[in-house]
C-alpha positions as CSV (number, residue, x, y, z in Angstrom):
1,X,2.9,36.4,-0.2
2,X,3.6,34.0,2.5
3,X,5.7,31.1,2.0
4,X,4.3,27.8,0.8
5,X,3.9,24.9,3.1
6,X,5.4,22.1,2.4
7,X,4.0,18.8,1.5
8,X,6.1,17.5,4.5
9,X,5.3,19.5,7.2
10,X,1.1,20.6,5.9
11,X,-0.7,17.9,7.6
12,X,-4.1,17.9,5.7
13,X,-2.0,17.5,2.4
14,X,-0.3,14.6,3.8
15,X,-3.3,13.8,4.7
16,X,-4.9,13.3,1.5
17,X,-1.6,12.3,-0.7
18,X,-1.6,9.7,2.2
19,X,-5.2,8.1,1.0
20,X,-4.5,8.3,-2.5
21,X,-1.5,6.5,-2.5
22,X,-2.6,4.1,0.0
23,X,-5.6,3.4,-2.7
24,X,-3.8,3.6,-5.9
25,X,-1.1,1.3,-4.3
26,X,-3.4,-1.5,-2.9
27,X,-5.6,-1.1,-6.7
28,X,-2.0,-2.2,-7.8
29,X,-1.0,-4.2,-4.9
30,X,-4.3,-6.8,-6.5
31,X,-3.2,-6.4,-9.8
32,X,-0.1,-8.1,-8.5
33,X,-1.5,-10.4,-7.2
34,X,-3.7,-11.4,-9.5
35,X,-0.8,-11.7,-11.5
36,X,0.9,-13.9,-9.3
37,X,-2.3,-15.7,-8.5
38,X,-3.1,-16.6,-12.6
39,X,0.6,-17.6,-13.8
40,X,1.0,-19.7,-10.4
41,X,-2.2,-21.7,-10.8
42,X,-1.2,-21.8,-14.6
43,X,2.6,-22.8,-14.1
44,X,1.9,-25.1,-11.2
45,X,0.5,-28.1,-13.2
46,X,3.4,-27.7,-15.7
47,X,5.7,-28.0,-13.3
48,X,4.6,-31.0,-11.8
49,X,4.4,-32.4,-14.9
50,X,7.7,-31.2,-15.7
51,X,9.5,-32.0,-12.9
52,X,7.7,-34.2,-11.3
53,X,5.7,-34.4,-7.8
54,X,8.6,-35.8,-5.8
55,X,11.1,-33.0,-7.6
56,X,8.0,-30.1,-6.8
57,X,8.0,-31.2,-3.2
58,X,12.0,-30.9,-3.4
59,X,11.6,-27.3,-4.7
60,X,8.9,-26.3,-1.7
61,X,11.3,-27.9,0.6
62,X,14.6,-26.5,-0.6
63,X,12.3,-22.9,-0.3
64,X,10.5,-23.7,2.9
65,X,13.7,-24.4,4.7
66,X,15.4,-21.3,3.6
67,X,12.7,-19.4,4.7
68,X,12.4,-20.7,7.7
69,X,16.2,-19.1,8.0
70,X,15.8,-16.1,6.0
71,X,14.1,-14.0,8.8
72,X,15.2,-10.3,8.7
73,X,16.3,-11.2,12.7
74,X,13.4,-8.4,14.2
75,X,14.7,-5.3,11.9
76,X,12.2,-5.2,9.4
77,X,9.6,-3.8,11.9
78,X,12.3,-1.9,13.6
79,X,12.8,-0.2,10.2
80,X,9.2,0.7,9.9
81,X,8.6,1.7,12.9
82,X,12.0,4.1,13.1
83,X,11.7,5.4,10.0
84,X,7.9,6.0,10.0
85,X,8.9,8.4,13.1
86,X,11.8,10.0,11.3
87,X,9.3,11.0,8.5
88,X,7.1,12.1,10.4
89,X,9.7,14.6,12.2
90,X,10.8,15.4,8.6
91,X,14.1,14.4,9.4
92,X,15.5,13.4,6.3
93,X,19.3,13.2,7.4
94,X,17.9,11.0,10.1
95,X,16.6,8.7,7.4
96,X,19.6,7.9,5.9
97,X,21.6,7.6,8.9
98,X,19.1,5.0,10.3
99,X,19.4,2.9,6.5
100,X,23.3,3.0,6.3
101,X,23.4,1.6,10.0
102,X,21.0,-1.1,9.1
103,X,21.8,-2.1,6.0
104,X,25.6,-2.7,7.7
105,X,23.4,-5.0,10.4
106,X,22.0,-6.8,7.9
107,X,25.5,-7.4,5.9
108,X,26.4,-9.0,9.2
109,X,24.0,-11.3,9.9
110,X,24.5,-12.4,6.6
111,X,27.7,-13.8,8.3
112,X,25.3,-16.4,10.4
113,X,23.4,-16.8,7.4
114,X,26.1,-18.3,5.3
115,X,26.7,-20.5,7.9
116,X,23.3,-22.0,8.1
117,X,23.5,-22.8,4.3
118,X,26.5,-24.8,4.9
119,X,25.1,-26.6,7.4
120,X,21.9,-27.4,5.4
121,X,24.1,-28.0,2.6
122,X,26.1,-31.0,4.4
123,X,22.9,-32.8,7.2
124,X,20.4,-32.8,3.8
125,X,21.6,-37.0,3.0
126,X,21.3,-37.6,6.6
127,X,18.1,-36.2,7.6
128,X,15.9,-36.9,3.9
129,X,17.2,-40.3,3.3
130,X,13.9,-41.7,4.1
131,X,12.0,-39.6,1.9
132,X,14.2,-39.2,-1.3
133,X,16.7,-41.4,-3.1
134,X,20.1,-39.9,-3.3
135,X,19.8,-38.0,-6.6
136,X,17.1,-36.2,-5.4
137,X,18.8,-35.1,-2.0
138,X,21.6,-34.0,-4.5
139,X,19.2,-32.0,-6.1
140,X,18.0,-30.5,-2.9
141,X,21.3,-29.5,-1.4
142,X,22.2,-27.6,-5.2
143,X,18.6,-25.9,-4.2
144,X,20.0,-25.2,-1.1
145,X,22.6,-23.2,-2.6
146,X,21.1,-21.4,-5.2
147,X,17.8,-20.1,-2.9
148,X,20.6,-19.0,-0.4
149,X,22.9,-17.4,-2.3
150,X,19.7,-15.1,-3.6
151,X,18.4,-14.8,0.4
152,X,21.9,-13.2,0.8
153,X,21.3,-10.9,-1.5
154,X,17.8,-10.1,-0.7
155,X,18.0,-10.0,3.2
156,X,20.2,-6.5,3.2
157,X,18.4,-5.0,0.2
158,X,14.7,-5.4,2.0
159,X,16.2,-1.8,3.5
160,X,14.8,-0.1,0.4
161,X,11.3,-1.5,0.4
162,X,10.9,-0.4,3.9
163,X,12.3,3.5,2.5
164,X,9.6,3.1,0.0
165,X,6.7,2.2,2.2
166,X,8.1,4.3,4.6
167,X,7.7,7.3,2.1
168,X,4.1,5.5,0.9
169,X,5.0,5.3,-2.6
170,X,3.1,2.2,-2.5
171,X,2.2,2.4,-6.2
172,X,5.5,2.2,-6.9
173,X,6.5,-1.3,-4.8
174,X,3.3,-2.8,-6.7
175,X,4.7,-1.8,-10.1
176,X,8.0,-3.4,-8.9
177,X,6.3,-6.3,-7.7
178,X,4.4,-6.9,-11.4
179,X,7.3,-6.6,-13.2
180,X,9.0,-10.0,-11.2
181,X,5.9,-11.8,-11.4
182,X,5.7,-10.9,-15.2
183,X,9.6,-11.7,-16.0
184,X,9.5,-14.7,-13.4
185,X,6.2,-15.8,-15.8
186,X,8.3,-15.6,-19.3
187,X,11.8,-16.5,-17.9
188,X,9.9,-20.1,-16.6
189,X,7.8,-20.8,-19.3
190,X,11.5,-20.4,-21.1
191,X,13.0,-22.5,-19.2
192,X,10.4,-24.9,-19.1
193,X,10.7,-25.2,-23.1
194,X,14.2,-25.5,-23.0
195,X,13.9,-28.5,-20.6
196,X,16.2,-26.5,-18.0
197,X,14.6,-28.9,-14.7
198,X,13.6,-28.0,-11.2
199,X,16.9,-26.0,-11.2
200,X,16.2,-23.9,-13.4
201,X,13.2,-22.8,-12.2
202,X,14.0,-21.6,-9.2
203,X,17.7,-20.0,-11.2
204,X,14.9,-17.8,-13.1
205,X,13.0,-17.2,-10.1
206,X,16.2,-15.9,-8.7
207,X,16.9,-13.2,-11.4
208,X,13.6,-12.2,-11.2
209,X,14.3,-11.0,-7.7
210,X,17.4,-9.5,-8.3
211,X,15.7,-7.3,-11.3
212,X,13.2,-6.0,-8.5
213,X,15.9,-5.6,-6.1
214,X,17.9,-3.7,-8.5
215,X,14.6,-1.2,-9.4
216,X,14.0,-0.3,-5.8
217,X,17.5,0.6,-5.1
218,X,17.2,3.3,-8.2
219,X,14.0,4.3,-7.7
220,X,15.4,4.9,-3.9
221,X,18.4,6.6,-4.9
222,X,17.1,8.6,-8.2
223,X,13.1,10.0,-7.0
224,X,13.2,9.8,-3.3
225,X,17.0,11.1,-3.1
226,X,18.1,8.4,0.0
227,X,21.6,7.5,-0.6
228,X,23.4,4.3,0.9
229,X,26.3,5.6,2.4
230,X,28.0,3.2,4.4
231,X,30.3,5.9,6.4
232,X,27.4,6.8,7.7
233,X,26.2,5.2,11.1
234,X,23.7,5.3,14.0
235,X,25.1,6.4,17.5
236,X,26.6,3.7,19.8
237,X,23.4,4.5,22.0
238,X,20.6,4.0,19.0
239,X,22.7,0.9,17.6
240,X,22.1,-0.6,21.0
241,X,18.3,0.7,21.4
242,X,17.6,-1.2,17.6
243,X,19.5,-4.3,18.4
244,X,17.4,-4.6,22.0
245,X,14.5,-3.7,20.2
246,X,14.8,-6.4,17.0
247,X,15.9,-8.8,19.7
248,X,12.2,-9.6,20.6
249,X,11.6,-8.9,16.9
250,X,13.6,-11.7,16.4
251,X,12.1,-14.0,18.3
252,X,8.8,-12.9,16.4
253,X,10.6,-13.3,13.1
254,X,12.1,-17.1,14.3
255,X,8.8,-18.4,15.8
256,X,6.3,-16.7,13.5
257,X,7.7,-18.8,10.6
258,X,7.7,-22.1,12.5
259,X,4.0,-22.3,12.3
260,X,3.9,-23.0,8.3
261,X,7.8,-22.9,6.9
262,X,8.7,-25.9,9.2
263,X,6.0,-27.7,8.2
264,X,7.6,-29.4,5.3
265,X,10.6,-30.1,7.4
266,X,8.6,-32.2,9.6
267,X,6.5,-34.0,6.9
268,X,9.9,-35.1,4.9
269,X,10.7,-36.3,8.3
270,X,7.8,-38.0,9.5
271,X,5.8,-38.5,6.1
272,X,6.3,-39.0,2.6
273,X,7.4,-36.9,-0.4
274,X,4.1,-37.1,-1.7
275,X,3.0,-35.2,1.5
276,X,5.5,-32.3,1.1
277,X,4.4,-31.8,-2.4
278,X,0.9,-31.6,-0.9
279,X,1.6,-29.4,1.9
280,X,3.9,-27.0,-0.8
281,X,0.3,-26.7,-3.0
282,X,-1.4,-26.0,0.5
283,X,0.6,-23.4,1.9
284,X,1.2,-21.8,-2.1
285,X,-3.1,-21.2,-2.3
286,X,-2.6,-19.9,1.3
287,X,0.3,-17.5,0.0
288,X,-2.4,-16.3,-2.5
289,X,-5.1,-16.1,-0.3
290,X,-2.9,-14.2,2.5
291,X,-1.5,-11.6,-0.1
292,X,-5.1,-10.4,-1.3
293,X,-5.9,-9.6,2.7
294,X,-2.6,-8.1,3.5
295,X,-2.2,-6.1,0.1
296,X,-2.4,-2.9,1.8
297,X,-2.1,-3.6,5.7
298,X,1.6,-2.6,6.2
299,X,0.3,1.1,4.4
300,X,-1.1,2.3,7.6
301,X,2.1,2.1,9.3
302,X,2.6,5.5,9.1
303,X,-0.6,7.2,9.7
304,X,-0.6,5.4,12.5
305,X,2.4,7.2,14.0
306,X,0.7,10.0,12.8
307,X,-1.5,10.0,15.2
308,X,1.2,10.0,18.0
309,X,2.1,13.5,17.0
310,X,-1.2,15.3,18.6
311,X,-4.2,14.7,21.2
312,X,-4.4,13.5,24.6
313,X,-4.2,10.2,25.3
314,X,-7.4,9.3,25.0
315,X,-7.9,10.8,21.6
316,X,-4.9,8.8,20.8
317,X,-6.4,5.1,21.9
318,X,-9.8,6.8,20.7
319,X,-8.0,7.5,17.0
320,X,-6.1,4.1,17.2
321,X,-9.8,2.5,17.6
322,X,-11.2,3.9,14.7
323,X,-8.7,3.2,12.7
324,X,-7.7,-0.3,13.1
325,X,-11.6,-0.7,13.2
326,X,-11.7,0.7,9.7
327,X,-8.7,-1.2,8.0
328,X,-9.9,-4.3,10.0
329,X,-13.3,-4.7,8.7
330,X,-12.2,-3.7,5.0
331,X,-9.4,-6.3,5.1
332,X,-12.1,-8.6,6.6
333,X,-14.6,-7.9,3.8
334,X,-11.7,-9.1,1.0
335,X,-10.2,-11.9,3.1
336,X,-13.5,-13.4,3.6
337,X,-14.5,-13.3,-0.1
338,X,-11.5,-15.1,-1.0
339,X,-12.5,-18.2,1.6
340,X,-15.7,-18.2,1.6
341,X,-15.5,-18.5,-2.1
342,X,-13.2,-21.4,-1.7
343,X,-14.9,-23.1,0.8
344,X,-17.9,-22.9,-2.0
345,X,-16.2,-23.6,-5.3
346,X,-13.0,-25.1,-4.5
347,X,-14.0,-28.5,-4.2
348,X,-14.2,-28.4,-8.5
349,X,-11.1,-25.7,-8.3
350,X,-8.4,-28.7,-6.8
351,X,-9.6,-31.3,-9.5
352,X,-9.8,-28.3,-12.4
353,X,-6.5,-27.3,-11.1
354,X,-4.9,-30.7,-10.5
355,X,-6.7,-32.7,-13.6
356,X,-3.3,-32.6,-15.1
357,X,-0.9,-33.3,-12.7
358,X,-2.6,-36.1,-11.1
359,X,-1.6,-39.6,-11.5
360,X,-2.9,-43.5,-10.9
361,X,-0.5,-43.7,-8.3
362,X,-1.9,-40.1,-6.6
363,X,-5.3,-39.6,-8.3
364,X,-7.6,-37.1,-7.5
365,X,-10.3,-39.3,-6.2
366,X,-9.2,-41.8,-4.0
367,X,-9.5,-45.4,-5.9
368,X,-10.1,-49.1,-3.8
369,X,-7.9,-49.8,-0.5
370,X,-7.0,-45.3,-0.7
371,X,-7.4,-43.0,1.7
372,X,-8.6,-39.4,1.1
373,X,-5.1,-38.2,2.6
374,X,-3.4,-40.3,-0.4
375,X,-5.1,-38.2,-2.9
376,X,-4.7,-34.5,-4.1
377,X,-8.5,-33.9,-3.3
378,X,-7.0,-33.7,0.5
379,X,-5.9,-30.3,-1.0
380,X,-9.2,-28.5,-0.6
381,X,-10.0,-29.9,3.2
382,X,-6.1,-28.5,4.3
383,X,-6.5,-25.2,3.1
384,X,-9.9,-24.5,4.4
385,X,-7.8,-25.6,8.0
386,X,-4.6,-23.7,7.4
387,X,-6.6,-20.2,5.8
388,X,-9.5,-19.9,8.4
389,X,-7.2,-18.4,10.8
390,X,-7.2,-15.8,8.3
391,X,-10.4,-14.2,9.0
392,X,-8.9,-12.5,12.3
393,X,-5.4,-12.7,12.2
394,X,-5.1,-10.7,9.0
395,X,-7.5,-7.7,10.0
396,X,-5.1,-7.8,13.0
397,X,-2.0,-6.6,11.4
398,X,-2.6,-3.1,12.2
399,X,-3.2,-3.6,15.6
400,X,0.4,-5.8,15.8
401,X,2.2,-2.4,14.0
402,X,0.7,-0.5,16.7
403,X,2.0,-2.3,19.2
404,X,5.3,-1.8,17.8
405,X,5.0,2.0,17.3
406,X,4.3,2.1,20.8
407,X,7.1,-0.4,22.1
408,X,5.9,-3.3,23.6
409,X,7.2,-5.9,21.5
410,X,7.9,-8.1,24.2
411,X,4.5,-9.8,24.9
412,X,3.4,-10.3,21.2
413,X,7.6,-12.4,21.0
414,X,6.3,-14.0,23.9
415,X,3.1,-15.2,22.3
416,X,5.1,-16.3,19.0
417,X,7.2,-18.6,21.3
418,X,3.6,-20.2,22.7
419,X,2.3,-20.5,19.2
420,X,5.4,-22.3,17.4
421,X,5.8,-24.7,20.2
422,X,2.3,-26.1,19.8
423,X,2.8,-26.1,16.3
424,X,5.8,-28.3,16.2
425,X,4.1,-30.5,18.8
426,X,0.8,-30.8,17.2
427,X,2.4,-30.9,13.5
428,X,4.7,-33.7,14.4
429,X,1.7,-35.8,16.1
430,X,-0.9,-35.2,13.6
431,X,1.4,-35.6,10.3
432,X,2.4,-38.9,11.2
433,X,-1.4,-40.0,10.7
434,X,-2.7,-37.5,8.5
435,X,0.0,-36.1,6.4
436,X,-0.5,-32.4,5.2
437,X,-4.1,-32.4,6.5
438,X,-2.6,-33.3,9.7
439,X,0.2,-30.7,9.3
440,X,-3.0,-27.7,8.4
441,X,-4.9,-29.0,11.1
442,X,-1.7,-28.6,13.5
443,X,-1.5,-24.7,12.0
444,X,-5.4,-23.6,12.8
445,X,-5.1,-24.9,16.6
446,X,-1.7,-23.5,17.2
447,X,-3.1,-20.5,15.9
448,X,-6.1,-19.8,17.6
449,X,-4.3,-20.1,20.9
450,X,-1.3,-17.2,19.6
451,X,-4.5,-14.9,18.2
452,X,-6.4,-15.2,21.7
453,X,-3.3,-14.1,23.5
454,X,-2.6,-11.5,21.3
455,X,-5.7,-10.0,22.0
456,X,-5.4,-10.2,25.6
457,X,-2.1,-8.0,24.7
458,X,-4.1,-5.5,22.4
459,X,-6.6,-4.8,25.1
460,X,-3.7,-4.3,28.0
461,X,-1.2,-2.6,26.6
462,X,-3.2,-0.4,23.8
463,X,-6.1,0.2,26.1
464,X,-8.6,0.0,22.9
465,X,-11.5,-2.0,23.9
466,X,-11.4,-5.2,22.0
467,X,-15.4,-6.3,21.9
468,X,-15.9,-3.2,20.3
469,X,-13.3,-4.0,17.7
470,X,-14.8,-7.6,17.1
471,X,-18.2,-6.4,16.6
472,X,-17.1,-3.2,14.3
473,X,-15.2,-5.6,12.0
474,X,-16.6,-9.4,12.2
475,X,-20.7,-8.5,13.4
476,X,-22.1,-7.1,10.2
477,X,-19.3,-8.7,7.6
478,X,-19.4,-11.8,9.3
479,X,-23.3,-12.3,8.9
480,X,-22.4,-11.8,5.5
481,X,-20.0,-14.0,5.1
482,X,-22.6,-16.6,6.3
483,X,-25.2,-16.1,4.0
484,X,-22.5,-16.3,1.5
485,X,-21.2,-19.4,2.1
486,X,-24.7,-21.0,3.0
487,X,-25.8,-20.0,-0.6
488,X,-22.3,-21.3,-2.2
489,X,-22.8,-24.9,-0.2
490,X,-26.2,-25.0,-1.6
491,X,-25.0,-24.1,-5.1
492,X,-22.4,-27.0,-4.5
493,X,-24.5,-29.8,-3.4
494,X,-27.5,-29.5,-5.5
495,X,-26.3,-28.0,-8.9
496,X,-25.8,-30.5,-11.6
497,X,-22.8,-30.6,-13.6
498,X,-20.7,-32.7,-11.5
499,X,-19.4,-34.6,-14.5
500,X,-18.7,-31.0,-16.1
501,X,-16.6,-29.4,-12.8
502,X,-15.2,-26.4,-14.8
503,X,-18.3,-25.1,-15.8
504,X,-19.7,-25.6,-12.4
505,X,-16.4,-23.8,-11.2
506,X,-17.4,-20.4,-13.5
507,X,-20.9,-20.7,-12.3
508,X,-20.8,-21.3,-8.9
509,X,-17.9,-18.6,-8.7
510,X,-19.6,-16.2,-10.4
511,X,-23.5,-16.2,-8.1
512,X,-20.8,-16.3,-5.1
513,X,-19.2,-13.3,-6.0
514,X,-22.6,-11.7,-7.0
515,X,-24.3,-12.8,-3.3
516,X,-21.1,-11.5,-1.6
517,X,-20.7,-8.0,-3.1
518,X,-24.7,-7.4,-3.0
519,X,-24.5,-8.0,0.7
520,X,-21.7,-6.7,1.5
521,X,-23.0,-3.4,0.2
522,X,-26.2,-3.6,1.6
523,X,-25.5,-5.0,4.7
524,X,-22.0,-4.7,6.2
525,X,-21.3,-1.2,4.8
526,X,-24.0,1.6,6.2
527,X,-24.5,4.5,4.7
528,X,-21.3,6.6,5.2
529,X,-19.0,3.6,4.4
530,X,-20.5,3.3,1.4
531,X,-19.9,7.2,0.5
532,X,-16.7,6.9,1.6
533,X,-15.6,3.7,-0.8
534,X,-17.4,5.7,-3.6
535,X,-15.3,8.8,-3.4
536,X,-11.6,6.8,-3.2
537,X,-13.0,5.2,-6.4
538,X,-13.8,8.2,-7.8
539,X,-10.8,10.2,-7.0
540,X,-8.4,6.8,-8.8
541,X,-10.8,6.7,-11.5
542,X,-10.4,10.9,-11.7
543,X,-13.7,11.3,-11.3
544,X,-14.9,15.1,-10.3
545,X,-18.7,13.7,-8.9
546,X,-18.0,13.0,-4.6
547,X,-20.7,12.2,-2.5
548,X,-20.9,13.8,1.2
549,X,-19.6,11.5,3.4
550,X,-21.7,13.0,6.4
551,X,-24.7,13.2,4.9
């Protein structure tokens, strides 16, 4: 008897254990997220009312700005993509090699990082004075601290989600990922009872992130046998290739989060504190709504250095077509459910959702001598500007880790630089008048120009042919998508119930949902698709029945 193949050199096994994990993983990557999605839309009115608007706006600020800083400096796709290869050769020693010389790189630039909290830490009374009173800066700059002293912790340890992915134990991130949201859930209603503050919500946030941290590490260490030994290195020569490499990757990193973690920044600056607490609510629902369309975009990372391993070049682009196709237009399918549904219902969503947190001073109607951008109903308006982009850039993301897998970084850094700096222009000119619908407004147009020269980079220096790509994934999902939202608008103007908005809410949601699935089956999926979908919901549901995909 011959000997058995392994499961990490037999390509069709790999194969399949590839699709079921991707599946099971993103059924558990929206479990997550609806998880996150329900306590944050449940906590968020608490807090306000706990802590205040002008507090909640300190908390997104204190957050936004350590984001902004907290950039993984270009490794992060650097690890993917490295790692993704060294699986794929089955070099295992390789592996852990690779992490112990990052995770040392990391440590370091935790040096810089330190520094930056400092500095935050002693220019907050100098640059927030117009928008909070001195108690409240002190409360920032404590923020400061605390979300720093976490983002030192989690900037080196983001090593072992990238293992994880890397080895497409995607089911396991998710389950990691509930069990914050869960713990972050009890630990703030806790604190909320105990009258703890805006401190110590974000202290529990904190721990909640360090449990997760600490489960990756073991489930790292324990099932996928990596160890984290720092004796061992990359080569001179591969230190300097990564740090080259993650040098454009750092531009990416710095830019890309200019275009909505700056944004607060500039309204504290330019604005008011009402308008950061705005903007924070804004860019939270567009956390939400980006999570559900990238749940499972970064699982494709290595299947798509798979296909490096064999073909001539053009089966290669060929492969990379129909791939990227395929993910695109399934990613497009969920992203445009979530906003076209909003763009239907969540008109009643912002006043069902802010009803308690609003105020006489902030209603959620604007009253005599108001303007809509004085009110929270501004809420619904900004994130139907700042999610729109959305619809193409998420489908995207598989194109962008291609064009890392195949090394030219360069251009897309470029095209980050081109986007942030119209974002900071535009954001600074239009939140002076408009506040956080100026800010949003800012985000869309600066976006729009960094998607169109990406493309323009896709189609050069991938060689797939990008009309086909926009017609596979927006022609027959985008119809959809408009017959959705023209039957949600109608729903909206001409349904009664305006003086019973929750039960409009359920209503509305629910023949949106129905429109959007019916058509989505019938009309952007043909025949094989549909198949296809079937059988990866049998095979999670352990289901024997499978339909012929080719038939």
């Amino acid at each position: 008897m011959g000997k058995a193949i392994s499961d990490e050199t037999n390509v069709e096994r790999i194969e399949h254990k590839s699709k079921k994990n991707i599946a099971i993983g993103t059924v558990l990557g929206y479990v997550a997220i609806l998880i996150s999605v329900a306590y944050g839309l449940f906590l968020t009115p608490i807090i306000i009312q706990h802590v205040g608007q002008d507090n909640y706006g300190i908390y997104g600020l204190s957050t936004s700005i350590i984001n902004l800083f907290l950039m993984d400096f270009g490794l992060g796709q650097t690890i993917s993509t490295k790692l993704a290869k060294l699986r794929a050769a089955n070099d295992k020693e390789g592996v852990e090699r690779f992490l112990s010389g990052i995770f040392k790189l990391y440590l370091f630039a935790d040096l810089f990082f330190i520094v930056v909290i400092l500095v935050l830490f002693f220019i907050a009374p100098y640059t927030f004075k117009s928008s909070y009173t001195p108690d409240q800066i002190t409360t920032l700059k404590y923020m400061f601290l605390i979300v720093g002293g976490y983002s030192l912790i989690s900037l080196p340890s983001s090593v072992f989600t990238g293992v994880i992915s890397t080895y497409e134990k995607f089911s396991m991130i998710k389950t990691f990922d509930i069990i914050q949201k869960v713990s972050y859930l009890g630990l703030s209603l806790c604190s909320i009872y105990l009258g703890w503050g805006v401190i110590g919500i974000v202290c529990v946030n904190v721990a909640s992130g360090i449990l997760a941290i600490a489960l990756r590490f073991i489930y790292m260490r324990t099932y996928l046998k990596i160890r984290l030994n720092l004796r061992k290195s990359i080569d001179k020569k591969e230190r300097k290739d990564v740090i080259s490499f993650s040098g454009w990757g750092f531009i990416i990193a710095l830019f890309g989060r200019l275009t909505i973690t700056i944004t607060p920044f500039i309204l504290g600056i330019v604005s008011s504190a009402f308008q950061v607490t705005l903007f924070t609510l804004v860019s939270t629902m567009e956390t939400y709504i980006f999570m559900f369309g990238e749940a499972f975009s970064g699982s494709f990372m290595a299947k798509i250095a798979r296909t490096e391993s064999t073909g001539t070049k053009e089966e290669k682009i060929a492969h990379l077509q129909s791939l990227t196709e395929k993910v695109g237009k399934l990613q497009f399918c969920v992203i445009s459910l979530i906003i076209v549904g909003f763009i239907s219902v969540g008109y009643e969503f912002v006043h069902v959702w802010m009803e308690g947190a609003a105020t006489i001073e902030h209603p959620l109607v604007p009253g005599p001598g108001q303007s809509l951008f004085e009110s929270y109903s501004v809420i619904y308006y900004a994130i139907i500007a700042i999610s729109a982009l959305n619809l193409v850039d998420l489908p995207q993301i598989p194109l962008g880790n291609a064009m890392y897998l195949h090394g030219h970084i360069k251009p897309l850094a470029i095209n980050s630089i081109v986007r942030a700096v119209i974002n900071v222009g535009l954001s600074f000119a239009l939140s002076s008048f408009w506040g956080a619908f100026g800010a949003s407004v800012a985000v869309l147009i600066a976006g729009i120009i960094g998607l169109f020269l990406n493309n323009i980079s896709y189609k050069k220096y991938l060689g797939i042919s990008i009309s086909h790509y926009f017609m596979s994934v927006y022609g027959k999902a985008g119809l959809t998508a408009l017959i959705t939202v023209g039957i949600g608008l109608l729903l909206h103007f001409f349904m009664p119930l305006d003086d019973k908005k929750f039960i409009k809410l359920i209503i509305d949601g629910v023949a949106v949902v129905v429109v959007y699935l019916t058509c989505t089956f019938t009309i952007t999926f043909n025949k094989q698709e549909r198949r296809h979908y079937m059988n990866i919901l049998f095979e999670i549901l352990h289901i024997k029945k499978r339909f012929d995909e080719n038939a």
